[in-house]
N, C-alpha and C positions, 0 to 999 in steps of 0.2 A: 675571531671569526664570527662574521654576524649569522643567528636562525632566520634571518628576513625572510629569505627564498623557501623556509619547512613553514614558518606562519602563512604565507599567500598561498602556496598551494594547500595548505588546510582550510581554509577559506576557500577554495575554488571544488573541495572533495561533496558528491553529494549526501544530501543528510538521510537518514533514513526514515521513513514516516510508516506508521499503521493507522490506517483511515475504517473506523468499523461501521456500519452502515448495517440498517435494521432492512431483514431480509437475508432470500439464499439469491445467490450470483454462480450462476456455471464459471469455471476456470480458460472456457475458452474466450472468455472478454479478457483477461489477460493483456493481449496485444492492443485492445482499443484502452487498457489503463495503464499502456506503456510499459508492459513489459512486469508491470507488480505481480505479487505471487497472491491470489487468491484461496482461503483458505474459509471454509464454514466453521462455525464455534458451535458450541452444545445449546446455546440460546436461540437456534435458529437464525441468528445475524451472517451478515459475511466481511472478513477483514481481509483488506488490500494492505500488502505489505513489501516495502521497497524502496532502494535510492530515490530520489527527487533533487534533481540539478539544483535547483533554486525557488525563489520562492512565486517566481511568474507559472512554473512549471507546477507548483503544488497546489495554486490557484486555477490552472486549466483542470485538475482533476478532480477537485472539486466541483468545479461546473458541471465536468461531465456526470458526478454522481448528483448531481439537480438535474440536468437534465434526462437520467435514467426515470429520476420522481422516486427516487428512494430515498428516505429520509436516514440522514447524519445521526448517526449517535454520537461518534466524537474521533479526534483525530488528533494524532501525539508523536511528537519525534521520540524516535527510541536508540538506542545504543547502536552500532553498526554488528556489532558479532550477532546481538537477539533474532535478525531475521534469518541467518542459520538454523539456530536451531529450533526456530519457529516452523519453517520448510521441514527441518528431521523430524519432527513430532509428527507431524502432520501424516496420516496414514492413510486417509482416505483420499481418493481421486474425484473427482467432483466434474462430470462431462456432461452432463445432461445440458447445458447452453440454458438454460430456463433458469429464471427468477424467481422467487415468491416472497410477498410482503404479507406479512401477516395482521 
């Protein structure tokens, strides 16, 4: 019995990316970065954290953090389970909708 059919569809599963970005970002942009989970770090930056279908779809979200004019720090596929408990750590709520670059 061939795994062809378990190989293509792990190919077609989205990958998971944290995109950190210098700067605070309110959690209600969420919906315009497709749904990533928004989280602030102690360094005062903000990390977008989530599936990404492919890699046209990881390249629109990067645009879109150019076009916010917040500058990249850096961006990394990571394990599928980490953004779990990336989300459980995370304690604080972040609603204010405002940004700041420092």
């Amino acid at each position: 019995m061939s795994n062809k059919s378990n190989t293509t569809s792990n190919l077609r599963e989205p990958k998971v990316y944290q995109i950190k970005i210098k700067g605070y970002l309110g959690s209600q942009w969420s919906d315009w970065f497709d749904g990533l989970t928004i989280t602030p770090d102690e360094e005062g930056n903000t990390l977008l954290t989530g599936p990404v279908i492919d890699d046209a779809a990881l390249h629109g979200l990067l645009k879109k953090v150019r076009d916010l004019g917040m500058p990249l720090i850096s961006f990394n596929q990571i394990e599928s389970g980490v953004e779990d408990r990336l989300e459980e750590s995370n304690n604080e709520e972040n609603t204010s909708g405002e940004w700041h670059n420092e």
